[in-house]
VODOMI-338947 format. One record per residue: x, y, z of N, C-alpha, C, O in turn. Coordinates in steps of 0.2 Angstrom, whole numbers, plus 5000, padded with zeros to 4 digits. Atoms other than C-alpha are relative to their C-alpha. Layout:
<sites>
XYZXYZXYZXYZ/...
</sites>
This chain:
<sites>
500149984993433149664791500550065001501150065000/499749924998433649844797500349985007500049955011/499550014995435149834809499750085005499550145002/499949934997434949984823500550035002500849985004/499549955000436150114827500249995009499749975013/499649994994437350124843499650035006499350025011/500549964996436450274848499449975004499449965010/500650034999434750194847500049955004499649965009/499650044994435450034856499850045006499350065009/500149964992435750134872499550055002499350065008/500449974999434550244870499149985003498850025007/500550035000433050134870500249945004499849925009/499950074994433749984880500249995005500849985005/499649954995433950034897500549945003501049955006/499750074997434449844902500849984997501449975000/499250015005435749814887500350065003500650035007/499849945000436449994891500349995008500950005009/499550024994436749954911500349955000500649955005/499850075003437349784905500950024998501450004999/499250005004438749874894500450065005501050055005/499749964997439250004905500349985008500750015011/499950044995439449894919500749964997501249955001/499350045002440849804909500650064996501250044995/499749955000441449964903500550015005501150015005/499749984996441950014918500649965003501149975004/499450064997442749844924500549984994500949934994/499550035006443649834910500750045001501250025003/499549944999444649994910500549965007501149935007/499850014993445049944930500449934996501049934995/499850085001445349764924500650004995501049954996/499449995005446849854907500550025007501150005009/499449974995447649964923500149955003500749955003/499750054996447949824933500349964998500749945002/499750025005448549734917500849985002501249945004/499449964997449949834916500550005005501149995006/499649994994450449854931500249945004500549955009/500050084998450349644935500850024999501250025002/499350035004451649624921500550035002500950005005/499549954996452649784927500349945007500849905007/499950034994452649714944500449935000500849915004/499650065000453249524939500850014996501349994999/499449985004454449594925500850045006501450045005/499649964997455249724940500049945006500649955009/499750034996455249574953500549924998500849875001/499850075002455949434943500850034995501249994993/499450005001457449534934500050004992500450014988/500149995006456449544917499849934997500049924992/499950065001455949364916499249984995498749994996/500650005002454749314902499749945003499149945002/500550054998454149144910499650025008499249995011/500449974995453649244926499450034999498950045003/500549955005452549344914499549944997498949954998/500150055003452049194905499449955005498849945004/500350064994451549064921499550075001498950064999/500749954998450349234926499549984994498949964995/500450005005449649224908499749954998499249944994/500350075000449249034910499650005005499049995005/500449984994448749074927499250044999498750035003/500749965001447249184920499649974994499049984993/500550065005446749054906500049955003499549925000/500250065000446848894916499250015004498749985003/500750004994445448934929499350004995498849984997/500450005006444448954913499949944999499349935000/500150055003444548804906499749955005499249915005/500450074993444348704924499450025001498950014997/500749974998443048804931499350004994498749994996/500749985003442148854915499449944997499049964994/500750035005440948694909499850005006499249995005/500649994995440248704927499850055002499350065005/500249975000440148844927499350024997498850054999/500449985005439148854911499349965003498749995002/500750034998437948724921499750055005499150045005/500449974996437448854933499950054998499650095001/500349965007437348964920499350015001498850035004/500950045002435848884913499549985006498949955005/500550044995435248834930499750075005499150075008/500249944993435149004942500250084996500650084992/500149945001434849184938500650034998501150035001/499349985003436149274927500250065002500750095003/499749924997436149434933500449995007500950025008/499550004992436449374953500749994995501150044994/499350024999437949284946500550044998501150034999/499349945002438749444936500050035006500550055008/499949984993438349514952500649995004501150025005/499450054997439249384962500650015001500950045005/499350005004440749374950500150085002500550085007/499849944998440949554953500150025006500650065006/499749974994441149584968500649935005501049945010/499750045000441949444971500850024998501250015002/499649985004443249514960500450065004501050075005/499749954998443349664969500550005005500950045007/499450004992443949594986500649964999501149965003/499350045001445149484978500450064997500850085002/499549965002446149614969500250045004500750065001/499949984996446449704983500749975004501250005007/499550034997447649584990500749994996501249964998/499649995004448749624975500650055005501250055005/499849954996449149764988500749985004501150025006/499650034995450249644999500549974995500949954998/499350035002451549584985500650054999500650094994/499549954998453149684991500749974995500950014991/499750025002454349564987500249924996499749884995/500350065006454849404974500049945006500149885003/500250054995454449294989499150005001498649965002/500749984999452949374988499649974997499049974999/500149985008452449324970499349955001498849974998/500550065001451249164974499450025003498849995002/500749975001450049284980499750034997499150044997/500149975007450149374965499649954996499049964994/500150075007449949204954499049995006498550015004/500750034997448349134967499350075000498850054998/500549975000447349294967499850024992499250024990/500350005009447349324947499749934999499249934997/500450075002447049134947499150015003498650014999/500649994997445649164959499450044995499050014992/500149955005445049324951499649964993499049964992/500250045008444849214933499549965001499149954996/500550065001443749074939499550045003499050005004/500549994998442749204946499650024994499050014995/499949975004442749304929499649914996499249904991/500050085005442549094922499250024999498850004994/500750024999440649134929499750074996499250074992/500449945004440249294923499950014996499250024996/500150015006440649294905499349974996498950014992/500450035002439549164900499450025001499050024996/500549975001438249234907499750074998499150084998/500049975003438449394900499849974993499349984990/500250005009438449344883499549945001499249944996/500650045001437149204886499450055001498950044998/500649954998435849374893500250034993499950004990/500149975004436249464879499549994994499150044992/500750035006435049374865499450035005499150085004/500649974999433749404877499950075005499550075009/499949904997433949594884499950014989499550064987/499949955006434049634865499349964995499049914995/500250065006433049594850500449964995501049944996/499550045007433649504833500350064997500850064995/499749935006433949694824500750015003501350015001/499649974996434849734839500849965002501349985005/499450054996436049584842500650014997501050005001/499450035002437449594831500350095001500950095002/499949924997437549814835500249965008500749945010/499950024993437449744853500649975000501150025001/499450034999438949624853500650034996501250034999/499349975002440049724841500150085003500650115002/500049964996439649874852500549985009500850015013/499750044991440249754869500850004996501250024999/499250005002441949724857500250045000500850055002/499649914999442149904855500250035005500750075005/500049994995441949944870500549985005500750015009/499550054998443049804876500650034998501050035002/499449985005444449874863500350075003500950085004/499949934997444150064869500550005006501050025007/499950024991444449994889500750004998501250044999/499250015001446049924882500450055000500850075004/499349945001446950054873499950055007500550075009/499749934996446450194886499949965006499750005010/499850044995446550074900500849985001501250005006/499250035002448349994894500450075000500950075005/499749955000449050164891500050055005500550085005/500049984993448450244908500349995001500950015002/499650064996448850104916500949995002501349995007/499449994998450550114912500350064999500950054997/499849954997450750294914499950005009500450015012/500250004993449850284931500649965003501049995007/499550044997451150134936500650044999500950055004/499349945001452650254929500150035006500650035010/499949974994452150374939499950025007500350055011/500450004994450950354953500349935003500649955008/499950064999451350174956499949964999499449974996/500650035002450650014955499349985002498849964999/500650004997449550004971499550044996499050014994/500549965000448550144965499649984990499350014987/500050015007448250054948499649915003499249884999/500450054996447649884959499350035003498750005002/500549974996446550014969499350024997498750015000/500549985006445650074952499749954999499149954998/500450065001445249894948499749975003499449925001/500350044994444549844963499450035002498850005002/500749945003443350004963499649974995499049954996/500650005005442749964946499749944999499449924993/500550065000442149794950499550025004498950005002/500349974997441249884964499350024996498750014998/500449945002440350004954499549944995498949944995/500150035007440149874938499249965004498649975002/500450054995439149764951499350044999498950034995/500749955001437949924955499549994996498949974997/500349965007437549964937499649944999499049954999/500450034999437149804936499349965003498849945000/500649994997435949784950499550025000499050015002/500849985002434849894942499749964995499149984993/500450015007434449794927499549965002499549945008/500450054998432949684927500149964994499849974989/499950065003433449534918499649955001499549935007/500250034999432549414914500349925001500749894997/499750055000432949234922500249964994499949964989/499950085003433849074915499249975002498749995005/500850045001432448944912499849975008499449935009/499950034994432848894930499649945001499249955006/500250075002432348714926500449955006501049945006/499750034995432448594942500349934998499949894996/499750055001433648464941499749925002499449905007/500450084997433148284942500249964997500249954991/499750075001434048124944500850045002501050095003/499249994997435948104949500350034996500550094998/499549965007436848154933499750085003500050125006/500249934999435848304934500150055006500250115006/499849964995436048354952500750015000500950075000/499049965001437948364950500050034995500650054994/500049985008437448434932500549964996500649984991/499750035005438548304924499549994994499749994989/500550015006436948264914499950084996499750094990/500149965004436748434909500450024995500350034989/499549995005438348454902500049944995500049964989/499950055005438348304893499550004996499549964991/500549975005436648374885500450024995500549994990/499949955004437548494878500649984996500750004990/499550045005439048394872499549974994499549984988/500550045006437648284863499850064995500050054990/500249955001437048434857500550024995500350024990/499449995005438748494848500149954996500349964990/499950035003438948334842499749964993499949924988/500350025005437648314832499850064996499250074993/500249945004437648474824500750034998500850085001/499849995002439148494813500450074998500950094998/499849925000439048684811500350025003500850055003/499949964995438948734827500549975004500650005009/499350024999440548624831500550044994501150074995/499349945006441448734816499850075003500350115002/500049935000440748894822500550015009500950055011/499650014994441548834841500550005000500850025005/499550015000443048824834500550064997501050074996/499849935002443248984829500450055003500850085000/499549994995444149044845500249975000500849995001/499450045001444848894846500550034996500950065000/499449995004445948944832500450055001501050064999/499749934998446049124838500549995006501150025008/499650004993446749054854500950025001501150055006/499649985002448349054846500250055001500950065000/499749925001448349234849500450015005500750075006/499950014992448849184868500650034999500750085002/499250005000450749174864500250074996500850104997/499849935002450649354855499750045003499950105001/499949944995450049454870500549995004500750025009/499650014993451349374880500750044996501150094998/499449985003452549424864499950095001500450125002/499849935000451949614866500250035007500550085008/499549984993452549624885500650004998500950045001/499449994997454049574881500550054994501150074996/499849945006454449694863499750065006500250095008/499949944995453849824876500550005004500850055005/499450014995455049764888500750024996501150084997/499350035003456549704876500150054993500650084992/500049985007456249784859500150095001500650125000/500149935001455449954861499850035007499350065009/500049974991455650014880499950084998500150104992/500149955001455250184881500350045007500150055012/499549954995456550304892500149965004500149985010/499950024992457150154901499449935003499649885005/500250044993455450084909499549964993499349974988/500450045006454649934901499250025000498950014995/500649974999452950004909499950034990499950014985/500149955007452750124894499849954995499349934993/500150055007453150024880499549944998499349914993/500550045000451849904886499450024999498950004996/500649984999450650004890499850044991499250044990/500149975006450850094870499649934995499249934990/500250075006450749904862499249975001498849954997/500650034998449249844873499450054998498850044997/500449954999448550014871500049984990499449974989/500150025006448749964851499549964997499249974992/500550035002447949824851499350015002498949975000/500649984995446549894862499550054994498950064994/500249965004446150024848500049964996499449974994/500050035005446549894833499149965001498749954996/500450044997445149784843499250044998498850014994/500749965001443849944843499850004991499349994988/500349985008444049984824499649934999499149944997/500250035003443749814821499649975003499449925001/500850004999442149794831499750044997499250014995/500449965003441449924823500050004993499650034990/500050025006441849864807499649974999499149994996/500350045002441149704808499150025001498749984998/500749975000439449794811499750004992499249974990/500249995007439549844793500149944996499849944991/499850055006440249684785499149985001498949944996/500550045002438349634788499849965006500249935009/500150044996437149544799499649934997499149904999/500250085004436849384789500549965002501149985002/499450064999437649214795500650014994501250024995/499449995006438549224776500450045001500950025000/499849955002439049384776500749995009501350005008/499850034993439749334796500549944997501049964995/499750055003440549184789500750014995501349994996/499549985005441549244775500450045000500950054996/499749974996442249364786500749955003501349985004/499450014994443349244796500649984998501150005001/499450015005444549164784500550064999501150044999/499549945001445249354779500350025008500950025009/499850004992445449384798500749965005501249985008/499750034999446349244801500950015000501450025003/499449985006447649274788500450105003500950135004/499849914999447749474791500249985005500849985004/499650014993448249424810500649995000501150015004/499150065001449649304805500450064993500950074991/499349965005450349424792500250085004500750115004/500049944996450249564803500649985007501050015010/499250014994451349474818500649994994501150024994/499249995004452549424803500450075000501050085002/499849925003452749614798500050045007500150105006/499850004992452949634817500950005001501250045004/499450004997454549564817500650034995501250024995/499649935007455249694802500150075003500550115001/500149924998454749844811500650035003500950015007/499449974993456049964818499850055003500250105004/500149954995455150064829499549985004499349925004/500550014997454050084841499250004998498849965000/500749975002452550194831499949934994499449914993/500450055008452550054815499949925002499749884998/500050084997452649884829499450035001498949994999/500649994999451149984834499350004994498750004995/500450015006450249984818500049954999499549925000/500050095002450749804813499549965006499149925004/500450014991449849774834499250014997498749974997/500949985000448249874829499549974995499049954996/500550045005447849794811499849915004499349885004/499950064999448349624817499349975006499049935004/500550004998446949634832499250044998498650035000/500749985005445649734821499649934997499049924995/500450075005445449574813499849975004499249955004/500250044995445549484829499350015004499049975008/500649994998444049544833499550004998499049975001/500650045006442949524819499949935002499449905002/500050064999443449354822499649985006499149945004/500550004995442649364839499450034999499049995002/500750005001441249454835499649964995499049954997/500250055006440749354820499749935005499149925006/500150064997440949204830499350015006498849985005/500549994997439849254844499350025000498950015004/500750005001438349324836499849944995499249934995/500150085004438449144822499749975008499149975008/500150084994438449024840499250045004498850005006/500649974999436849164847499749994997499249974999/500550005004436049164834499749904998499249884995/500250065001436148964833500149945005500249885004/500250044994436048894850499450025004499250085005/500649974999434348894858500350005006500849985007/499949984997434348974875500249955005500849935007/500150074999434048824884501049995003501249985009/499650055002435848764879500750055001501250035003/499649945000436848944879500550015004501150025002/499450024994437748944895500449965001500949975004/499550064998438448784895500550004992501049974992/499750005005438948804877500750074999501350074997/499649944999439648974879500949975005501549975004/499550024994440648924893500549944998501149964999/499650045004441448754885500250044996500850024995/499649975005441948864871500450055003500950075000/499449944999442749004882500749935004501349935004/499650064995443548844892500649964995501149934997/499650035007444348784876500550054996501150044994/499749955001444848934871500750025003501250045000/499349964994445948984887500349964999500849984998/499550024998446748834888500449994993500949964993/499650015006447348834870500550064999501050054995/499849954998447849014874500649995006501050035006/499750004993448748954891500749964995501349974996/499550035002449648824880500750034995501350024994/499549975005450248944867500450065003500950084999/499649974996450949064880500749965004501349985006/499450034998451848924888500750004997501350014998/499650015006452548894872500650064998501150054995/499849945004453049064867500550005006501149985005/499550024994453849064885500849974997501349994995/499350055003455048924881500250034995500650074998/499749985006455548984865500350055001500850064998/499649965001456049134871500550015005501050045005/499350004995456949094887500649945002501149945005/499850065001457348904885500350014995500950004995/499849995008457548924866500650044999501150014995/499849945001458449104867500050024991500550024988/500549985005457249134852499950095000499750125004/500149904998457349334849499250034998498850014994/500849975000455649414851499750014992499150024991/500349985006455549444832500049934995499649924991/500250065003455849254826499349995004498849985001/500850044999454449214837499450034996499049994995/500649955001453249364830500049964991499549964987/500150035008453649264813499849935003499449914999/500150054999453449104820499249985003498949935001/500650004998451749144829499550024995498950004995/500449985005451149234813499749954994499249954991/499950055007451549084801499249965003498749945000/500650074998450348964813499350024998498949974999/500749975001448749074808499849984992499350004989/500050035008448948994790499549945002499049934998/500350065002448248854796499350005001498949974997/500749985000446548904804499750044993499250034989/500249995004446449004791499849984991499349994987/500250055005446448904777499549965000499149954995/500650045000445348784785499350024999498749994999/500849974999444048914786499950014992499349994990/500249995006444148964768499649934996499349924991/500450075003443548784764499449975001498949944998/500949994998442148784776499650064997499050064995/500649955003441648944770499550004992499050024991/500150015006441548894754499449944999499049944995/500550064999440648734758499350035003498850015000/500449964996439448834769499450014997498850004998/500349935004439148954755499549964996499049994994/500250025007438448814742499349975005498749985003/500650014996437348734757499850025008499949995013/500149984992436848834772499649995005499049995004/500350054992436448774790499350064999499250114996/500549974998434748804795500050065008500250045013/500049974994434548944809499549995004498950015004/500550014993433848874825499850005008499649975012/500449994995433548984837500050084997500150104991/500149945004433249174838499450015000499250024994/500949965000431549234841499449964993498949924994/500450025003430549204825500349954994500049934989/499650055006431849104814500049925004500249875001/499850064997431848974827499549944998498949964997/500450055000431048794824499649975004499849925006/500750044994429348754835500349965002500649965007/499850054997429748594835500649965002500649905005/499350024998431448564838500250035004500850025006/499949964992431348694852499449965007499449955013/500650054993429948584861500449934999500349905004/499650074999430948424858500650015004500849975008/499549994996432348504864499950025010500150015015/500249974992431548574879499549925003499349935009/500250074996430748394884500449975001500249925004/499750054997432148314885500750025003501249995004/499849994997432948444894499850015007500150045011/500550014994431648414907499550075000499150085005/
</sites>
């Protein structure tokens, strides 16, 4: 099967093409404001990493609560309103960032990010749930490693703005910018014509609260082995939670740049944001075969965890930044690998509520490991370079575990059942009768 080209992608898909540009845009908005969050708690708190910390749980927990109902309305109501929605929703909240003056201030900081997140809880899922069907089969795994790239791009020259803009303009004007490009992202979107979720009316009790839909979909993972190993694939990445809270504070603490911790953040996020692109665009080339996607994620694993070790050797700023960029290069593969495996083997049906529980699973494993990295380094007084070895070791363990599934995998492999012409007739009409 013939993958197609980036160009061609956007060229030909006017839907996919305002879809990515629309997150383009909110994205960049979404790195400047980043920045200039962390700045702002870092300069009212005295330099405090669990101030930084409780924000970076604050933007993973709403995830985890909000996101399996969310996923139910996912699959229940039109995905485009709800990227809409979420967007603008997004925009009027961040705005209120405008009003935190001083550290009395700070709980309007923490509630509007929260806020902000459980609106982003709805969005998500339904983006990557439209994707399979905006694109074809040639088209999907170019589509999704083009959305990681894209996503990685935003970063680095979002993050590295970002904390120039806050340097020198300030921070408002760096809230202002993110508030705008939820604004616009919203637009881009309104133009597409998407087609509906299966808008399937609910019937009986369970199902009007969606508790029965959700609990489909648990059934559903749990009698299907794979697509519980393929779930767990961010799971394991989650991990990686306690190592963005570690590059705040090596920009802070480590590698400040003339003084302002701004900078130093804004070069490291800007690292990973560029390590992120290379490796969506890699994973293009590794192959769009489930195998060839699979065998991938074990190396990934491991290249991340050796890569924070070799983090905490560094003595500068330019070679923390290389150890940063590889480390997430892989982390990305990780992610796209994992997202076009669970598309290509969740029928649509089932998509949103599954997307949604695995990002829910994700954040909080991600919330937990930032708490963590927190304590260790301000309860503990853990130096920012024990923990980057400490965080890196923990990646042994996912990755081990995968080189065993892969290998198992490799000798019998899962059938693919869904996907336009690979999917199974009848296990898509059985599925779809007893989800009414």
């Amino acid at each position: 099967m013939i993958q197609v080209s980036y160009r061609a992608l956007l060229g030909r898909n006017r839907n996919f093409r305002l879809v990515w540009l629309g997150g383009v845009v909110s994205q960049i908005g979404d790195w400047f404001n980043t920045v200039a969050v962390y700045a702002l708690l870092l300069d009212l708190t005295n330099g405090s990493a669990t101030a930084v910390a409780w924000m970076m749980v604050l933007q993973f927990l709403p995830m985890a609560l909000v996101g399996p109902a969310a996923g139910v309305v996912v699959d229940r109501l039109d995905r485009r309103r709800i990227m809409i929605g979420s967007d603008l929703a997004r925009g009027i909240l961040i705005l209120g960032l405008l009003l935190v003056r001083r550290e009395a201030d700070l709980w309007l900081a923490y509630a509007v990010m929260a806020a902000s997140v459980a609106a982003r809880a709805f969005f998500e899922p339904a983006r990557t749930a439209t994707i399979p069907n905006i694109t074809s089969k040639q088209e999907l795994v170019a589509a999704n490693a083009l959305s990681s790239a894209s996503w990685a791009a935003m970063l680095a020259l979002g993050a590295a703005l970002g904390g120039l803009v806050t340097a020198v303009v300030g921070r408002d004007a760096a809230f202002v910018v993110n508030s705008g490009s939820f604004f616009v992202s919203a637009i881009l979107i309104g133009r597409t014509h998407v087609e509906s979720a299966f808008g399937r009316e609910p019937a009986g009790g369970r199902h009007v609260s969606g508790l029965g839909d959700l609990l489909e979909g648990f059934r559903y993972v749990a009698t299907r082995g794979y697509v519980m190993g393929l779930l767990s694939i961010k799971a394991g990445w989650g991990i990686a939670g306690g190592a963005v809270l570690l590059l705040t504070i090596f920009g802070e603490r480590v590698f400040p740049v003339a003084g302002d911790p701004a900078v130093g953040i804004g070069i490291l996020f800007g690292a990973r944001g560029l390590g992120a692109l290379i490796g969506g665009l890699i994973t293009k080339r590794i192959g769009h075969t489930p195998d060839a996607l699979r065998r991938a994620v074990a190396p990934s694993y491991l290249t991340y965890g050796a890569c924070y070790v070799a983090l905490a050797y560094v003595p500068n700023l330019w070679l923390a930044s290389l150890a940063v960029l590889t480390a997430h290069g892989a982390g990305a593969i990780l992610w796209v690998a994992s997202t076009v495996l669970l598309q290509l083997h969740i029928p649509d049906e089932l998509r949103g509520r599954l997307f949604a529980v695995e990002l829910a699973v994700v954040t909080s494993i991600a919330a937990g490991a930032t708490y963590l990295t927190a304590y260790g380094l301000d309860r503990l007084a853990m130096s920012p370079r024990s923990m980057a070895i400490l965080i890196g070791a923990t990646f042994i363990v996912p990755g081990t575990v995968w080189i065993r599934l892969a290998s198992t995998w490799s000798k019998s492999p899962p059938e693919r059942i869904s996907q336009d012409t690979d999917s199974d007739p009848e296990n898509e009409q059985e599925l779809r009768q007893r989800l009414g």
